[in-house]
MARLUMBA-159523 format. One record per residue (C-alpha): x, y, z; residue number from 1. Coordinates in pm, 1 decimal, padded with zeros to 6 digits. Layout:
! residues N
px: X, py: Y, pz: Z, resi: NUM
...
END
This chain:
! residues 300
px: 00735.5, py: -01406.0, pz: -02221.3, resi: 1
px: 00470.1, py: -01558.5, pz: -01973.7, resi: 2
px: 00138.1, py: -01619.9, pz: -02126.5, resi: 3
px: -00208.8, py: -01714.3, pz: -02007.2, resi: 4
px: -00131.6, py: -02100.1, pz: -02069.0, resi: 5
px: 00126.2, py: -02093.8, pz: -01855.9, resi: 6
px: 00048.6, py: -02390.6, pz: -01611.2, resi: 7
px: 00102.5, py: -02222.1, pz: -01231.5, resi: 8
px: -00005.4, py: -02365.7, pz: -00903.9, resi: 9
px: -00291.8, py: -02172.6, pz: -00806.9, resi: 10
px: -00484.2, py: -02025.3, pz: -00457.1, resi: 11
px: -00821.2, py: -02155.9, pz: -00416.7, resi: 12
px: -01042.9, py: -01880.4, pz: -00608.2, resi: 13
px: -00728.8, py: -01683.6, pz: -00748.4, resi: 14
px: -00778.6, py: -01716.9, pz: -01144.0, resi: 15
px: -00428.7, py: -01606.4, pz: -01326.9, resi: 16
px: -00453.1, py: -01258.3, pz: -01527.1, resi: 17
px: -00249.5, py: -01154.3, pz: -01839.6, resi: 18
px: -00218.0, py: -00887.0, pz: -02105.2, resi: 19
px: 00063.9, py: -00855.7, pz: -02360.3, resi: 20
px: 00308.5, py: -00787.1, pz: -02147.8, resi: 21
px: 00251.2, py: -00915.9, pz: -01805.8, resi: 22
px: 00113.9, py: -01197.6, pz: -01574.7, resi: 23
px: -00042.3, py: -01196.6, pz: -01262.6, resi: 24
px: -00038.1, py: -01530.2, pz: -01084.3, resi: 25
px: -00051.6, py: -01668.5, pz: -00719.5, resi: 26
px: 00295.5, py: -01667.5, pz: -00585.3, resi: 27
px: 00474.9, py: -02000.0, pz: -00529.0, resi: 28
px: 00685.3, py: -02147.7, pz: -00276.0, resi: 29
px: 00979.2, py: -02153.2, pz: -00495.8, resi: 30
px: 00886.5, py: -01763.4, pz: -00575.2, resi: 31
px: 01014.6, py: -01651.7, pz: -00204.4, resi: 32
px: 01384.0, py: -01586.2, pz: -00340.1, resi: 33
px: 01267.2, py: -01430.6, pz: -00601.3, resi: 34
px: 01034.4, py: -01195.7, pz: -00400.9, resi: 35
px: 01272.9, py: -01094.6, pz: -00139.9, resi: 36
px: 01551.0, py: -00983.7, pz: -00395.1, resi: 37
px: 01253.7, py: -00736.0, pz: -00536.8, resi: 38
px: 01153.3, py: -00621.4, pz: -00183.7, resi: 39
px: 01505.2, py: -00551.0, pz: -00125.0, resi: 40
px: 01600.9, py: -00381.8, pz: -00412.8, resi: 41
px: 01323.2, py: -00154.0, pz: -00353.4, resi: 42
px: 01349.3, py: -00097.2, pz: 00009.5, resi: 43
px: 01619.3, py: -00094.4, pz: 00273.0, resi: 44
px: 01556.9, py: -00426.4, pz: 00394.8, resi: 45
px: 01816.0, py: -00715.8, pz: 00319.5, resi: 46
px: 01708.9, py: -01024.3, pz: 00109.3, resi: 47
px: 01798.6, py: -01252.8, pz: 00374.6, resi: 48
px: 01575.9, py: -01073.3, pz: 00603.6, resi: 49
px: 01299.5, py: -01017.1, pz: 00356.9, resi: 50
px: 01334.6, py: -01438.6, pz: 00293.2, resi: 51
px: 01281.2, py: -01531.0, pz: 00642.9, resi: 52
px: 00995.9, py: -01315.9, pz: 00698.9, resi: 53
px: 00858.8, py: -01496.6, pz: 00377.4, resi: 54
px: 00914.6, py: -01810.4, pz: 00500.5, resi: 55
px: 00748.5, py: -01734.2, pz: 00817.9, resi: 56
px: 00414.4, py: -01692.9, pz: 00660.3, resi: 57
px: 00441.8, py: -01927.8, pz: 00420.9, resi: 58
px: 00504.7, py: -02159.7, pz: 00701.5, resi: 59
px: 00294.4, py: -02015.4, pz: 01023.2, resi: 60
px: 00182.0, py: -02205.8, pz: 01287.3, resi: 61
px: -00137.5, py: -02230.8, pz: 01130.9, resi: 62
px: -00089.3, py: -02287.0, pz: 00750.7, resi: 63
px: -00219.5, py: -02542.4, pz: 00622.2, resi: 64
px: -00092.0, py: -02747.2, pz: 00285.0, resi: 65
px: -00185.6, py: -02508.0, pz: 00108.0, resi: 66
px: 00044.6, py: -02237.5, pz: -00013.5, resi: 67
px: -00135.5, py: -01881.3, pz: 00002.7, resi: 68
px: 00052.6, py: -01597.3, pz: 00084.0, resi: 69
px: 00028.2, py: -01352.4, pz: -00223.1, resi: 70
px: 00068.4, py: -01295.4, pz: -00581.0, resi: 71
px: 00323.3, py: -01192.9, pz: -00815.1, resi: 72
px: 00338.9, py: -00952.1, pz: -01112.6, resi: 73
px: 00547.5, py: -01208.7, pz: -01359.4, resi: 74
px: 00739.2, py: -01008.6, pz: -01636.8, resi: 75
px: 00917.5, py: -01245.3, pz: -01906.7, resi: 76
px: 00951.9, py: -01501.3, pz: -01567.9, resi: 77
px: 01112.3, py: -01234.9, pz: -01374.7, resi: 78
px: 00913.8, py: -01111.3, pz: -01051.9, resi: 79
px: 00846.7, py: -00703.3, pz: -01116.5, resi: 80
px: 00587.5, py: -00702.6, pz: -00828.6, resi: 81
px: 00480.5, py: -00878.0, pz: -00566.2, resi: 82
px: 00127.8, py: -00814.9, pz: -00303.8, resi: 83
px: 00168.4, py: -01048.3, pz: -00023.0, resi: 84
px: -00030.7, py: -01137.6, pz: 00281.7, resi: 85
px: -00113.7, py: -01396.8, pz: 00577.8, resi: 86
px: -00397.2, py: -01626.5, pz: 00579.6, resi: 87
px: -00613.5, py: -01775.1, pz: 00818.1, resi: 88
px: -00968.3, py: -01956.9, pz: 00768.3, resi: 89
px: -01126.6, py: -01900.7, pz: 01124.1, resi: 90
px: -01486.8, py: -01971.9, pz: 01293.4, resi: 91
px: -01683.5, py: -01697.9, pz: 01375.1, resi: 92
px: -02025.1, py: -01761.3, pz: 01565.3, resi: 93
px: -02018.9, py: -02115.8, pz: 01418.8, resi: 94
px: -01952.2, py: -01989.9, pz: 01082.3, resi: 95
px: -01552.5, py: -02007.1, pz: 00875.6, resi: 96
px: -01447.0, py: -01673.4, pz: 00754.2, resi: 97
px: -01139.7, py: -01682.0, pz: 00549.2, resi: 98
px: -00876.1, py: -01391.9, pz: 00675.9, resi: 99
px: -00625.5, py: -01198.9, pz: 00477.2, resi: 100
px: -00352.6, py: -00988.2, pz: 00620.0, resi: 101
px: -00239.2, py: -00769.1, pz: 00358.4, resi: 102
px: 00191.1, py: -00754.0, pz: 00447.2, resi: 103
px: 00397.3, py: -00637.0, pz: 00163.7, resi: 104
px: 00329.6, py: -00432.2, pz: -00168.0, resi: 105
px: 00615.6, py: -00373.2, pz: -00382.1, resi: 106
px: 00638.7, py: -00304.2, pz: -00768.5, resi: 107
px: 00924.9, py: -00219.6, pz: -00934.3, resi: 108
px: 00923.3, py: 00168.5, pz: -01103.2, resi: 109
px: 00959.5, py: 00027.4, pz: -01498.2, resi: 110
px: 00569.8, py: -00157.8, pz: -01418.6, resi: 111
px: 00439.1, py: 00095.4, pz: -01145.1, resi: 112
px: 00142.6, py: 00145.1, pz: -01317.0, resi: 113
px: 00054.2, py: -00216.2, pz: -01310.1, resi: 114
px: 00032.8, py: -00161.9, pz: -00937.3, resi: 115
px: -00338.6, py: -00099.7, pz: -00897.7, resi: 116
px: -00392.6, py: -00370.4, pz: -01124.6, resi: 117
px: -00174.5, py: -00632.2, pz: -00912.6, resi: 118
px: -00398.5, py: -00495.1, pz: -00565.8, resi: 119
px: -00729.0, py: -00535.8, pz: -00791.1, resi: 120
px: -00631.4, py: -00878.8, pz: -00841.3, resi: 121
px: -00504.8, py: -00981.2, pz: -00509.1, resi: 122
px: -00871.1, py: -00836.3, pz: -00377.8, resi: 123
px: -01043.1, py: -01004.8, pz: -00622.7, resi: 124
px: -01030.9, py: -01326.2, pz: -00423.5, resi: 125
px: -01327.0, py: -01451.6, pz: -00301.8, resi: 126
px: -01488.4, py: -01512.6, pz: 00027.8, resi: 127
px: -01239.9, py: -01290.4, pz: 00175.0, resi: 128
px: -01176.7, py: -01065.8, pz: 00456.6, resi: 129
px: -00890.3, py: -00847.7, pz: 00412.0, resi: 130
px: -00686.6, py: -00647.2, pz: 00721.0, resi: 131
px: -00381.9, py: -00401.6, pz: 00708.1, resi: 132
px: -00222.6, py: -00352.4, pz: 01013.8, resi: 133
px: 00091.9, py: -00174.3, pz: 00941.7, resi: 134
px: 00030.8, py: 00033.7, pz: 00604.7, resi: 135
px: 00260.2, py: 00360.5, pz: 00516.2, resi: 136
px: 00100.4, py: 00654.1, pz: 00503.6, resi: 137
px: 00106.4, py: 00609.8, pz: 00076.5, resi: 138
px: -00054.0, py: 00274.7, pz: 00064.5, resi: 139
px: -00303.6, py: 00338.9, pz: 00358.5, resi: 140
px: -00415.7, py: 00609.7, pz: 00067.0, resi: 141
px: -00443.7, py: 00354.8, pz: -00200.0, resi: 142
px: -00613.7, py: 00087.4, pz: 00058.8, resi: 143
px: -00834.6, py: 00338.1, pz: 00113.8, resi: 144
px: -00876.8, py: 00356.0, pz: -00299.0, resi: 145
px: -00999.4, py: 00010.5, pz: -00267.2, resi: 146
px: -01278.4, py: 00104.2, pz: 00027.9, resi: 147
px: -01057.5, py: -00011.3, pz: 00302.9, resi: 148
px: -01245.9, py: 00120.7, pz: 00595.2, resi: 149
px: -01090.6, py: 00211.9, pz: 00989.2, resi: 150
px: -01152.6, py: -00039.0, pz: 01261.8, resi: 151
px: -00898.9, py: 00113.9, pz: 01507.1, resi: 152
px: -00716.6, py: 00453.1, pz: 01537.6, resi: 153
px: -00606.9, py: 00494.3, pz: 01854.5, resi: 154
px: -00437.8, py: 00339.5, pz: 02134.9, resi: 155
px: -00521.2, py: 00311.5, pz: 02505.2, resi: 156
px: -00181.0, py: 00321.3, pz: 02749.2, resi: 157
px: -00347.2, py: 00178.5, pz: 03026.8, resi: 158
px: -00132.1, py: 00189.0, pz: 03415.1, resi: 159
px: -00192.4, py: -00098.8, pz: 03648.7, resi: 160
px: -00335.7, py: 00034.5, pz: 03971.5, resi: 161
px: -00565.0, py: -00100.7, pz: 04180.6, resi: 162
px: -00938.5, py: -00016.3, pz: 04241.1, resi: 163
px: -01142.8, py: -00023.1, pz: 04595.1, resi: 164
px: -01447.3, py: -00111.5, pz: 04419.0, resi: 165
px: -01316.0, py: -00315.4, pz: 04112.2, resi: 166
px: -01380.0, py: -00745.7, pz: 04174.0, resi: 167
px: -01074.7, py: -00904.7, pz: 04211.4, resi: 168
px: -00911.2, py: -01077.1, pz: 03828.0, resi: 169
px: -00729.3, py: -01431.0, pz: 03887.7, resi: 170
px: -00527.9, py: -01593.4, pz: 03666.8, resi: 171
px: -00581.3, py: -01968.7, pz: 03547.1, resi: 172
px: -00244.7, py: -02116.4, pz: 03474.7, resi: 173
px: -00305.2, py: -02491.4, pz: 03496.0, resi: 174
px: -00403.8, py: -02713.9, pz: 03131.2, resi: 175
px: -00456.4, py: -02397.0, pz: 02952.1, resi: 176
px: -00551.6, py: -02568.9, pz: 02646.4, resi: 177
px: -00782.4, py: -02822.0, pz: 02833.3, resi: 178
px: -00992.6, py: -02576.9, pz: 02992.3, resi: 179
px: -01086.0, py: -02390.1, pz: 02655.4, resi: 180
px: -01409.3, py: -02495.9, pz: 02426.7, resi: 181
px: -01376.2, py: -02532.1, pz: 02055.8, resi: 182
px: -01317.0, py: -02296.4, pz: 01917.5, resi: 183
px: -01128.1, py: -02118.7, pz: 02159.2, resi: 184
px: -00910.6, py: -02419.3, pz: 02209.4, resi: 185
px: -00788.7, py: -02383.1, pz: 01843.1, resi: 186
px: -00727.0, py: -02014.4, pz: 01853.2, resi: 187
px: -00505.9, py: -02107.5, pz: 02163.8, resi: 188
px: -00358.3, py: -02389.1, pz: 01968.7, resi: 189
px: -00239.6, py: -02173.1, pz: 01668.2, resi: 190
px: -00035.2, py: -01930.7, pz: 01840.0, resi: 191
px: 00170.1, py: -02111.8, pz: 02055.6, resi: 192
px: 00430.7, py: -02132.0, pz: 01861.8, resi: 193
px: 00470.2, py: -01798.1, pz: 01793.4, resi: 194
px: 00591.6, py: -01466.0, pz: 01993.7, resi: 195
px: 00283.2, py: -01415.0, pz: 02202.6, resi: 196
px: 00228.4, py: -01471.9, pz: 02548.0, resi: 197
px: -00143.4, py: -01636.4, pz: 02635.3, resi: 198
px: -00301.4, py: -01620.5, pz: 02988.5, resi: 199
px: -00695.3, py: -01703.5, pz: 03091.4, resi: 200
px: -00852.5, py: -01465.2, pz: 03305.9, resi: 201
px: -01126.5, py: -01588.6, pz: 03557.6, resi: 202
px: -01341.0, py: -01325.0, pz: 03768.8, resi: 203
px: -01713.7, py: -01441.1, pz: 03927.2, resi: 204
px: -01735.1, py: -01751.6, pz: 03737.7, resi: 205
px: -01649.0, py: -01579.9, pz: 03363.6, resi: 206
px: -01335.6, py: -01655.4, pz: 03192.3, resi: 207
px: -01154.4, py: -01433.8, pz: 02907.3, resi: 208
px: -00862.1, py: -01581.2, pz: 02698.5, resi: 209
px: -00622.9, py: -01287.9, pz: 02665.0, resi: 210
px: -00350.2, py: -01319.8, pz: 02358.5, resi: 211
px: -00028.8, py: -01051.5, pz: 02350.3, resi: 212
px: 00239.9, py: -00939.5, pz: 02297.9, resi: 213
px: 00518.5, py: -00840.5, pz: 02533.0, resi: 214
px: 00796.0, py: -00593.9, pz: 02482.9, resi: 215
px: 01046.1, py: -00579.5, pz: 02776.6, resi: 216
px: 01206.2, py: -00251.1, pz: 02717.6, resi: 217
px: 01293.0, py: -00088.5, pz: 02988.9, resi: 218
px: 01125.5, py: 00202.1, pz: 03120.1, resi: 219
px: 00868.6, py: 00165.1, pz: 02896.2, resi: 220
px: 00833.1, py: -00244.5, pz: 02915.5, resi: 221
px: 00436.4, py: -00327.7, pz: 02807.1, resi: 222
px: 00209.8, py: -00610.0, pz: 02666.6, resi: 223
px: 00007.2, py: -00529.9, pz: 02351.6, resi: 224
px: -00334.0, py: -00695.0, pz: 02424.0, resi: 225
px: -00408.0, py: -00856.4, pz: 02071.1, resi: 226
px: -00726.8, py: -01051.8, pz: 02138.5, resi: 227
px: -00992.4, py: -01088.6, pz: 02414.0, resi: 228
px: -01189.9, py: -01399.2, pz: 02354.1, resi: 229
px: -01459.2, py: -01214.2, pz: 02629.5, resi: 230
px: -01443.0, py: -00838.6, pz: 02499.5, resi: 231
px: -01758.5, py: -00717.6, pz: 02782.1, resi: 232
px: -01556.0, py: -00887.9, pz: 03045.0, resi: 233
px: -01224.3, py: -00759.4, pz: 02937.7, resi: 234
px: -01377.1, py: -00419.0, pz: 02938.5, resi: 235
px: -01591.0, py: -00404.5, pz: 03290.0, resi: 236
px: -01251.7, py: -00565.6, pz: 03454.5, resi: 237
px: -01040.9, py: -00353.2, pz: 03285.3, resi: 238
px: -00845.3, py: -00229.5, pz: 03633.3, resi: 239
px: -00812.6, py: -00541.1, pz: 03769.0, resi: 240
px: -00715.1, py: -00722.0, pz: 03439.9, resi: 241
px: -00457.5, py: -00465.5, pz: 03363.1, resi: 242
px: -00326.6, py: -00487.6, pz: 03733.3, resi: 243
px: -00313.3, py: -00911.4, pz: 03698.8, resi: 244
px: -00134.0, py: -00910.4, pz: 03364.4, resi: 245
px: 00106.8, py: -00664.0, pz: 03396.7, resi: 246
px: 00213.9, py: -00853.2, pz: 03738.0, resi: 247
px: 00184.3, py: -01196.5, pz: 03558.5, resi: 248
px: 00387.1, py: -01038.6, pz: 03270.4, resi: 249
px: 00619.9, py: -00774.3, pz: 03456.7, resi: 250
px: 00566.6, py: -00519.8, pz: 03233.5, resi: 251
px: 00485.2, py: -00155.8, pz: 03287.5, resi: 252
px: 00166.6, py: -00114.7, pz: 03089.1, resi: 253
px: -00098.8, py: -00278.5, pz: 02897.9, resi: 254
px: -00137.3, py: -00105.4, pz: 02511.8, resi: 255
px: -00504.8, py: -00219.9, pz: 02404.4, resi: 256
px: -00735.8, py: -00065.6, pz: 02116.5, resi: 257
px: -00895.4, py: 00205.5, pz: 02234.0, resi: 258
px: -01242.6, py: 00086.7, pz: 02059.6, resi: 259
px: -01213.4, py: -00268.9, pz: 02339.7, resi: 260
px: -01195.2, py: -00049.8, pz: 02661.3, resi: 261
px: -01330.8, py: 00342.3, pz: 02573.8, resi: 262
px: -01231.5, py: 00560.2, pz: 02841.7, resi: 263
px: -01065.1, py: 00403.4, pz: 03173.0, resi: 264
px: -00903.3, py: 00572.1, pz: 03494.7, resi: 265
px: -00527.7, py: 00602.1, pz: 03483.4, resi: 266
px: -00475.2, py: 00560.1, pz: 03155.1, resi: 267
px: -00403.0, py: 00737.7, pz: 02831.9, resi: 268
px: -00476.9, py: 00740.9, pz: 02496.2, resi: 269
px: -00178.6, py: 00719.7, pz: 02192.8, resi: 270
px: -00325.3, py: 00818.6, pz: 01844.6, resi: 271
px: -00188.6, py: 00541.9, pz: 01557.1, resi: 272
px: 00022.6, py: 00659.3, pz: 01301.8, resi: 273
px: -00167.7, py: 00438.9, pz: 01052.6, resi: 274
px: -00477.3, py: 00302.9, pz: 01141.8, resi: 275
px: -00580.8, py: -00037.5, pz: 01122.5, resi: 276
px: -00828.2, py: -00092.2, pz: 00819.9, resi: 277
px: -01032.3, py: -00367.1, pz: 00682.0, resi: 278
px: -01242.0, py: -00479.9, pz: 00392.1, resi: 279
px: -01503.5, py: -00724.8, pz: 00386.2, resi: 280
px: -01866.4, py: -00792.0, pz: 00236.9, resi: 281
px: -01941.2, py: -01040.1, pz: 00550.0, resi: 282
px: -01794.3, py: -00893.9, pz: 00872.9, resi: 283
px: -01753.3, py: -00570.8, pz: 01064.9, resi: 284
px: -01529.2, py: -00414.4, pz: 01266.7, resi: 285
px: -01644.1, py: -00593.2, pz: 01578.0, resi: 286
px: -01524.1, py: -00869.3, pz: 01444.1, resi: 287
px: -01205.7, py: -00769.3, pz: 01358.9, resi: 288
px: -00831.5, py: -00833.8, pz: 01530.5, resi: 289
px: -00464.7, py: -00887.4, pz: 01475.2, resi: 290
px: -00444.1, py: -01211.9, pz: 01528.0, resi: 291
px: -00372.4, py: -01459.3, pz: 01268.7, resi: 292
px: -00165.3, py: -01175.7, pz: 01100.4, resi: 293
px: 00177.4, py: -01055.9, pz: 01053.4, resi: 294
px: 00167.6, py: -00878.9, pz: 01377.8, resi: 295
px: 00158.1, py: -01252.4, pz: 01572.5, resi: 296
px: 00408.8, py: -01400.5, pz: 01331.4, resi: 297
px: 00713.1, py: -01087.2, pz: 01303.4, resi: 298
px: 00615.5, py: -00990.6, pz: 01698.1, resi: 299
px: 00536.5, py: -00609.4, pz: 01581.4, resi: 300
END
């Protein structure tokens, strides 16, 4: 049986746990088999496709050496439950802020009630901002348990059509990367090699970075706006940005968070199923977003 001298490889701040019967520890490279045969015997997704999802976080664009994507509920060396997320250490108003994008919860029914014991853990990092993004309606209950609060509920369906009085939005294609400060430039840098499509936005001398994600099917083709690196200009352009993008991107609509645009003309707002929650002792919900998060890396 695992004990609390076990020697495990450990996330920075993440001290292991144990009682008599169980250990809590930070989950391992070599755990990701292990994790994906207990995510699929407890849901209908396959282990291979549970493994590559895995190994997409542990290896995103952005990771560092470091491996930090979750923790496991260890049980005689056999995985019984596993809390996983994404990380990300970004720069907020010259500050670093270290993210986590809660992804996966799964315990198996014979330790279920270690399963509040497992999320304490996992929360108990420190420093941390946490995000959920796509919770079921059971765990956005227990998130909300652990005083996850609401950032975003709603979604804004907005048409491209063009406005008489509205400034005209252009589109600066040329040495993307060049033409972005610090640290912009790194946001950019991170999620190129991922699903999203990036574009900079230029109207009366301001620029906005604009980060989404496309989804070409037809009739209902759109671009999920993820991130505005200018939110005010994003918003007071919001006719002519929609109009430039969805030409750029040939879709049909732009789907943005309500909370980034408020009401707009020719649009339409799309309640979430779950809404998108956070938890942090240093940030609020200005500051949050989905990128950096499983979102960007699975192309939700």
């Amino acid at each position: 049986m695992a004990s609390s001298s076990q020697t495990v490889p450990q996330v920075a701040g993440f001290q292991s746990a144990a009682s008599d019967s169980l250990f809590i520890r930070a989950a391992t490279e070599t755990d990701v088999g292990g994790v994906a045969a207990l995510v699929a015997d407890l849901s209908d997704r396959s282990q291979a496709v549970m493994q590559s999802r895995l190994e997409k976080i542990v290896h995103a664009p952005w990771a560092g050496s470091e491996v930090d994507y979750g923790c496991v509920l260890d049980v005689g060396g056999e995985i019984a439950g596993f809390i996983g997320w994404t990380t990300a250490t970004r720069r907020l108003r010259g500050q670093s802020y270290k993210f986590r994008n809660m992804t996966t919860w799964f315990v198996r029914e014979t330790h279920r009630k270690a399963s509040l014991t497992l999320a304490r853990k996992a929360l108990s990092l420190p420093n941390s901002t946490f995000t959920v993004l796509s919770a079921t309606p059971v765990a956005m209950k227990l998130w909300k348990y652990f005083d996850f609060q609401t950032f975003e509920d709603g979604i804004r369906i907005v048409y491209p059509a063009p406005s008489l009085r509205g400034k005209r939005v252009s589109i600066v294609a040329d040495h993307l990367a060049d033409s972005l400060p610090e640290p912009l430039r790194r946001v950019h840098i991170d999620h190129l090699n991922s699903p999203c499509c990036q574009i900079c936005l230029e109207c009366e001398g301001e620029k906005c970075l604009v980060i989404g994600l496309r989804k070409a099917r037809r009739p209902f083709s759109h671009t999920r706006i993820l991130y505005a690196s200018n939110r005010d200009f994003f918003a007071r352009h919001i006719r002519g940005v929609a109009l430039a993008l969805c030409r750029h991107w040939r879709v049909a609509t732009l789907r943005v968070e309500s909370r980034l645009v408020g009401r707009v003309p020719f649009s339409r707002l799309r309640k979430l199923k779950s809404p998108l929650m956070f938890r942090s002792t240093s940030l609020s919900a200005d500051d949050m977003d989905a990128l950096y998060s499983e979102v960007v890396l699975m192309g939700l």
